[in-house]
C-alpha positions as CSV (number, residue, x, y, z in Angstrom):
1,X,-5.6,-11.5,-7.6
2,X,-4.1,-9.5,-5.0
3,X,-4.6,-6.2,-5.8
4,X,-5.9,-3.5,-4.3
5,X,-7.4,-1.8,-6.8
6,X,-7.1,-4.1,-10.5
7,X,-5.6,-2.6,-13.2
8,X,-8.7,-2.3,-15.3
9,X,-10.3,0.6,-12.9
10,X,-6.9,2.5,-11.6
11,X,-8.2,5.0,-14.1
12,X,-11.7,5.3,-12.0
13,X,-10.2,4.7,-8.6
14,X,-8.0,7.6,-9.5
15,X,-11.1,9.9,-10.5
16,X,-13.1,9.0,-7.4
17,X,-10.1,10.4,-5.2
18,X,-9.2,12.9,-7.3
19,X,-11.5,15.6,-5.1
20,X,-10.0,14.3,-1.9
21,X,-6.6,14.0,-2.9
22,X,-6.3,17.6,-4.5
23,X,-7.4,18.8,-0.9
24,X,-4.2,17.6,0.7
25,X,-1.6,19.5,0.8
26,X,1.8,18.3,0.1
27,X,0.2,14.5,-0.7
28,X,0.9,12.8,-4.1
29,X,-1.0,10.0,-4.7
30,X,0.3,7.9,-7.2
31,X,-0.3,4.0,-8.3
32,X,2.3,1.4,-7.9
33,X,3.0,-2.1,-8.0
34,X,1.6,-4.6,-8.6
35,X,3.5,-5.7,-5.4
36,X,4.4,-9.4,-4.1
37,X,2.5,-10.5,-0.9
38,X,5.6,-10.9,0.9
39,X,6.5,-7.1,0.9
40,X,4.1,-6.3,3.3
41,X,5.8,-8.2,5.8
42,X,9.0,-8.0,8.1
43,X,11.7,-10.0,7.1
44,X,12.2,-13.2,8.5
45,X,15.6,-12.4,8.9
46,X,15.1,-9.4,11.1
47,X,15.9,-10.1,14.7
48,X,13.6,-10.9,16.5
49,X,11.4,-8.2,18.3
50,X,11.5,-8.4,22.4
51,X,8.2,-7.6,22.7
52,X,7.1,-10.4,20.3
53,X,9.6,-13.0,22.1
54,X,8.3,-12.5,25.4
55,X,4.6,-13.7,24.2
């Protein structure tokens, strides 16, 4: 699988942070996904970056 964290221990991954994440101010952290591979990446149908096209 791909996941970060697998479904079976959200529950515990959410209990270990729970002391840091009740320190922050103003942050939510909340689960989501499971997300596909692809959204972590630019589309290929973005224009090309300048930067990338001069490499």
């Amino acid at each position: 699988g791909w996941e970060f964290v697998r479904r079976r221990a959200v529950s515990e991954f959410l209990e270990r942070i729970a002391p840091v994440a009740s320190r922050a101010a103003g942050v939510a952290v909340v689960p989501s996904g499971p997300l596909p591979p692809y959204s972590f990446t630019p589309s290929l149908e973005t224009a090309a970056s300048p930067v990338l096209a001069a490499s």
